[in-house]
N, C-alpha and C positions, 0 to 999 in steps of 0.2 A: 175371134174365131167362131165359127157358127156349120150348123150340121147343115148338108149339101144333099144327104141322099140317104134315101133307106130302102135295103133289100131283105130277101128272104128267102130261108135256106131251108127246102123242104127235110132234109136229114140232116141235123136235128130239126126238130120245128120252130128256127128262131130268126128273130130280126135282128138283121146288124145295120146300125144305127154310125153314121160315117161325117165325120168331123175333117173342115178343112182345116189346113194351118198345121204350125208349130211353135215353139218356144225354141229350138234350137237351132244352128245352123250350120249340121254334117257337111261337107263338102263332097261325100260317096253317098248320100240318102237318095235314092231311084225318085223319090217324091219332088226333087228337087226340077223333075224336068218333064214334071206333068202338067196338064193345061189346069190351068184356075180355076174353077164353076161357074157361071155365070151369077150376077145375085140372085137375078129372078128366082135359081133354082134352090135357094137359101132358106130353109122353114124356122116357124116362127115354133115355142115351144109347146103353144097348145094346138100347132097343126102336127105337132111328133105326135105329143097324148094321143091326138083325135084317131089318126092313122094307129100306133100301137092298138087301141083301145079298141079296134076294128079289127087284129089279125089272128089268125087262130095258132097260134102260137105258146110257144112253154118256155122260153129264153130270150135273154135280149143281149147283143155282144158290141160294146164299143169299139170303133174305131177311129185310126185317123188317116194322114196327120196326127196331132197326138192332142185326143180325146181331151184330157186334162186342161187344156188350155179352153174350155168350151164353159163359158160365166153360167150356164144351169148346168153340170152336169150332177150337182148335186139333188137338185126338185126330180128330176128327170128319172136320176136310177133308186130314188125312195119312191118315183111314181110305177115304176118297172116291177125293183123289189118287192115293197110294200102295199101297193093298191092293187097290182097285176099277179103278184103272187109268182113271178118271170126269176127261173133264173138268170141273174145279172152277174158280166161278163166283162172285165175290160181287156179286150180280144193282146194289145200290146198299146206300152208305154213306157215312154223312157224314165217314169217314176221320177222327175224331177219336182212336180206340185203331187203334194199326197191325196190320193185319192179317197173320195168318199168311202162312207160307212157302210153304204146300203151295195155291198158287191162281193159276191158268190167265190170267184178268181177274176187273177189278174196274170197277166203276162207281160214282165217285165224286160224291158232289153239296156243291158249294160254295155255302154259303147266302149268304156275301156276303163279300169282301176286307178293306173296313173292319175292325180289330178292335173296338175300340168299342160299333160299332153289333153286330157277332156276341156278343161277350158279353153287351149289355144284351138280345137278344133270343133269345140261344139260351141262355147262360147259361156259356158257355166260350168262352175265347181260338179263335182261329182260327190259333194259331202251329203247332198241332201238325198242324195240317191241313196246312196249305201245305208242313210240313217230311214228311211222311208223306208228300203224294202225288209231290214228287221222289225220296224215298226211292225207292219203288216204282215210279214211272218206270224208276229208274237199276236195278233189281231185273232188269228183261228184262220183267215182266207186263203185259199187254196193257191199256190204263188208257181209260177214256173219262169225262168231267166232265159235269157239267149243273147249271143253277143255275134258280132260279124268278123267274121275273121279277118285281116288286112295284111297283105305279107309285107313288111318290112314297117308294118303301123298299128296295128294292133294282130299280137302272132303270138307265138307261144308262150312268152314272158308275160304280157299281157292274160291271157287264158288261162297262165297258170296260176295269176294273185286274185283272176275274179273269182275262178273255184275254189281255191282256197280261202275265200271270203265268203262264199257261200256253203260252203260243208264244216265250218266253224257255224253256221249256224244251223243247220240242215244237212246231212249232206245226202238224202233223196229228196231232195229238193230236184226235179226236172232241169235241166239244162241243155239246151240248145245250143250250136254253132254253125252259125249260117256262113260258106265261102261266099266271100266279094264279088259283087257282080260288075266289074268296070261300067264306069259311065264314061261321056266325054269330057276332055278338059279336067283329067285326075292322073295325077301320078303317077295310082297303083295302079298293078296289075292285078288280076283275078288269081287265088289260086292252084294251088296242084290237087288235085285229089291225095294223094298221100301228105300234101303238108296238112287238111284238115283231118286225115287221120290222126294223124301223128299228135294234132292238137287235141283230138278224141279222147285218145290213150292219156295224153299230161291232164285234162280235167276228171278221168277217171280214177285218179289218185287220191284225190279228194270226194271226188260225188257217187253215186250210187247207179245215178241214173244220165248217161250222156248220149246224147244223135245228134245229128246233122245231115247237112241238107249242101251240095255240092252242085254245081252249077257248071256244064259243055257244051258245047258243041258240035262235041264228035258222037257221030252214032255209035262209034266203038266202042268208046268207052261207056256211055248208055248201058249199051249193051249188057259190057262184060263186069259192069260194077252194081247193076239192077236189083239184084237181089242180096246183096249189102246191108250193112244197119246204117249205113247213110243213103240218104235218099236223092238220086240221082235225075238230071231234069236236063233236058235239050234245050237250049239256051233260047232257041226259036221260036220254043211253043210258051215263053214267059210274057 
């Protein structure tokens, strides 16, 4: 896996530093039906230093695909951290390979609790997740969780044994839930604005801290749910 692109984000003033590939294999990951890079457009690791070392910048924020799977990302964010003096970012990850030392936060995304159902659909246990992200917790770095909602796959049973596996360890610990965006060639459907409310309310029995982010089509509902503590989005403009 190797880094394809880097941009930057005038508010705040940081580079996100963007990783092709994964280790996993969702069959609902939106990444699943994106085009490749080309290599050419593939940098080497002291063509990141060079460009880093060059932008005027206060942050550096991983992405992917999932960052993790990226053979320097270790040199890379002790080069960001430590030489750059950058806050370092790993923007999300599904926290399957533990991440380096030299990182500021992390945001972590829990595909589902069940192990079971995570290896038959990601294709790996969920142990090393759950054992990494106490790790890291217990580390001092700043950690935030999100999970995606899936109706009839990952739902309210599901949502409700992550937070309560997270507010056993934390429970203002941030937690996100993102409604399913259907893709082609999947089962699920997207869902209701009140089924991820409703998932809102069962992770707020455990955590401190819950949002989400719902996903339409209809201007209507845009509309009349805008000003909500979920965050609502025209399916058009994604």
């Amino acid at each position: 896996m190797t880094i394809h692109r880097i941009t930057y984000s005038k508010e705040p003033k940081r580079a996100n530093i963007i990783n092709y590939g994964c280790n996993f294999n969702c069959p609902w990951c939106l990444y699943r039906i994106k085009t490749k890079p080309e290599k050419c457009d593939y940098l080497t690791l002291d063509e990141i230093k060079d460009k880093l070392n060059k932008m005027n910048i206060e942050g550096a924020n991983f992405l992917g695909g999932e960052i993790t799977t990226y053979s320097h990302l270790e040199e890379l964010t002790c080069f960001t951290h430590e030489n750059l003096g950058l806050y370092t970012k790993i923007g999300h990850t599904n926290g399957y390979i533990s991440p380096p030392d030299y990182i500021d936060e992390i945001g972590m995304n829990i595909k589902c609790f069940s192990n079971e159902l995570h290896k038959k659909h990601t294709g790996k246990s969920n142990k090393p997740i759950l054992k990494n992200f106490k790790n890291i917790h217990d580390k001092g770095v700043y950690i935030k969780a999100s999970t995606v909602y899936i109706p009839n796959l990952v739902d309210n049973e599901e949502i409700k044994k992550i937070a309560k596996f997270i507010g056993n360890i934390d429970p203002k610990i941030k937690f996100h839930i993102t409604g399913y965006i259907k893709i082609p060639r999947t089962p699920w459907r997207s869902p209701t604005y009140d089924e991820v409310l409703n998932a809102k309310k069962i992770a707020e029995e455990y955590l401190d801290n819950v949002n989400f982010s719902w996903y339409s089509s209809s201007n209507e509902y845009n509309t009349k749910f805008s000003k909500t503590l979920g965050r609502v989005t025209n399916y058009s403009e994604l």
